[in-house]
C-alpha positions, 0 to 999 in steps of 0.5 A, spaced: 496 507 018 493 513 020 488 512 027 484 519 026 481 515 021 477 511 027 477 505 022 475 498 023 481 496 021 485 501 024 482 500 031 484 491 030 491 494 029 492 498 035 488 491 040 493 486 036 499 492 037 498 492 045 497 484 045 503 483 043 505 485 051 501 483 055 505 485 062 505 492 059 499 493 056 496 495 063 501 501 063 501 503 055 494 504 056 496 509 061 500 512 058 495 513 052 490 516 058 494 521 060 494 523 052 487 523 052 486 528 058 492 531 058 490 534 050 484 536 053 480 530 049 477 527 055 477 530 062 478 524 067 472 526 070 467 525 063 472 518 062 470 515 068 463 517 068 462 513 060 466 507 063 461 506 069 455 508 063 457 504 059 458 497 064 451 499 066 448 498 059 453 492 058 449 489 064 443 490 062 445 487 055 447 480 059 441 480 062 443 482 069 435 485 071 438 486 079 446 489 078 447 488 085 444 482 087 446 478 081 453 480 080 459 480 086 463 487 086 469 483 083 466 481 077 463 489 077 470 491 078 472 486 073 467 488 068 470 497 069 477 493 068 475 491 061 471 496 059 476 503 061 481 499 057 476 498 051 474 506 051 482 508 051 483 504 045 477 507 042 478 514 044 486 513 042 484 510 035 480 516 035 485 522 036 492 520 035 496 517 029 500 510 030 506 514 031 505 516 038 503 510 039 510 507 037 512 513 041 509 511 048 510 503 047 518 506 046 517 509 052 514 505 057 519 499 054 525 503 055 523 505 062 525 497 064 520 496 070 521 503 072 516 508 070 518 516 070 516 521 074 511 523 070 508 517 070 508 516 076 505 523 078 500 522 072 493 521 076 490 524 082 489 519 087 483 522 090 479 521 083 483 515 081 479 509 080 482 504 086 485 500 079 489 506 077 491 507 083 494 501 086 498 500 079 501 507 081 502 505 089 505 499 088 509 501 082 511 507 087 513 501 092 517 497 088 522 503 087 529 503 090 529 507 096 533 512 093 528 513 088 522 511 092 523 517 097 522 521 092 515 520 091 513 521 099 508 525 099 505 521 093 504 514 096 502 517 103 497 521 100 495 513 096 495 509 102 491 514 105 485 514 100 486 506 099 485 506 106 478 510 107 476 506 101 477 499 104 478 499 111 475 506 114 474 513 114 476 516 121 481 519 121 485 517 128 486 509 125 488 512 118 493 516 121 496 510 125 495 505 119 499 508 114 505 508 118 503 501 119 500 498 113 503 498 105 501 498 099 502 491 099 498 489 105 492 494 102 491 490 095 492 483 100 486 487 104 483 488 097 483 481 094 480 478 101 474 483 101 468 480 100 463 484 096 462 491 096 463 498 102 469 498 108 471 491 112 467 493 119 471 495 125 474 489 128 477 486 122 479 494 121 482 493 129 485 486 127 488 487 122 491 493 124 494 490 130 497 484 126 501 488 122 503 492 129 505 486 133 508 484 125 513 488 124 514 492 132 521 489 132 520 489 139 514 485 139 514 481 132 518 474 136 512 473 142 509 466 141 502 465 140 501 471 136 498 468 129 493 471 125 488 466 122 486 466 114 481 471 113 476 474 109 473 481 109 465 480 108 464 488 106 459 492 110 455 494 104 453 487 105 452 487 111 446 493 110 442 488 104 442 482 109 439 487 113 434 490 108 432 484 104 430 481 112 427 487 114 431 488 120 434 496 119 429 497 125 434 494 129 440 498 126 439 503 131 439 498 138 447 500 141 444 507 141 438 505 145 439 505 153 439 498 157 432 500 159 430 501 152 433 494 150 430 491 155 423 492 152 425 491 145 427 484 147 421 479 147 419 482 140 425 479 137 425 471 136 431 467 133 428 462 128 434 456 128 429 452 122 428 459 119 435 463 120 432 469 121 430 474 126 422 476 126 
């Protein structure tokens, strides 16, 4: 069956084809990106670009009339999910045959867990979304030491961009964190994190320290060193709290002089039956 044909038919088959490996299908469809932009059918950039307009529409044609307040930035990352692999199918049984299907499901099976070197180098972890770039991090991760020091410079330059994205930008803890945080710890962050923007600077500063103490040979065995069951409220969150409670004039407070705080003070008043500042 020819896929060129763009046929209703056609594009059923390529579905039930990649249902039929439900653990693979992730990186078949990979694979079926890395030909869409490498043969020059979409640039990265412009696939992105489609996938976000199209989840956009999609929230409207659900009835979302407010994204951010209706819907959590999981269900928003789940939503791209869905819709990234639906534009592959869609673009793939435009432009190639099934014979190159076959030809990269062959492949990925005969690489048994373990992907090439292409693939493997087959994203830029700068442009990447955050998905595409775990999947890589963490299949890089998983390679036996010999074959994973090959692949250095690629997973310190993943760690780096997962860390700017989820914990923080400044570039003294990016430095120490990486050397102290794998991908593992990163997409536990990652499932831990509430809503939308970077986890804020003293979950950035406890988390860090865990890890340290963790795995500091030296320090790992001290008693009472527990870190407790925690989750990460996003600082976007933290910013629509404050907006929606009319409070961003206060945003500016650790930048004032005591003095100048002092006579703020009396303007502010806790409610504790009303929850809120005014």
């Amino acid at each position: 069956m020819d896929y060129s044909s763009n046929t209703s038919e056609a594009l059923l088959h390529l579905k039930l084809t990649l249902a039929q490996y439900p653990i693979l299908a992730s990186r078949i469809r990979a694979r079926m990106r890395e030909e869409l932009f490498t043969r020059g059918v979409i640039s990265t950039a412009n696939f992105e670009r489609r996938v976000l307009d199209n989840a956009i529409q999609s929230q409207k044609i659900e009835g979302i009339n407010n994204p951010y307040g209706e819907e959590t930035s999981d269900l928003w990352e789940t939503r791209k999910s869905i819709l990234r692999e639906h534009l592959t199918d869609l673009l793939f049984n435009r432009h190639f045959s099934a014979d190159l299907l076959e030809t990269l499901i062959n492949e990925v099976l005969g690489e048994r867990g373990v992907s090439s070197e292409e693939m493997l180098l087959s994203i830029n972890p700068e442009l990447a979304p955050l998905d595409l770039v775990f999947e890589q991090a963490l299949m890089i991760e998983k390679l036996p030491e010999p074959e994973r020091s090959r692949f250095y410079a690629r997973l310190e330059e993943s760690k780096v961009v997962l860390i700017r994205s989820l914990i923080s930008d400044q570039l003294r803890y990016i430095n120490i964190a990486k050397e102290w945080l794998s991908i593992s710890d990163l997409a536990e962050i990652r499932r831990r994190k509430i809503g939308a923007g970077r986890i804020g600077g003293k979950s950035a500063g406890m988390i860090l320290a865990q890890h340290i103490l963790k795995n500091n040979a030296e320090l790992s065995e001290m008693p009472c060193l527990s870190m407790p069951e925690s989750y990460y409220i996003g600082s976007d969150e933290f910013y629509t709290f404050m907006a929606i409670n009319n409070l961003l004039v206060w945003n500016d407070q650790k930048y004032k002089t005591e003095d100048e705080m002092r006579e703020d003070y009396p303007k502010m008043e806790w409610s504790p039956f009303r929850g809120c500042l005014r």
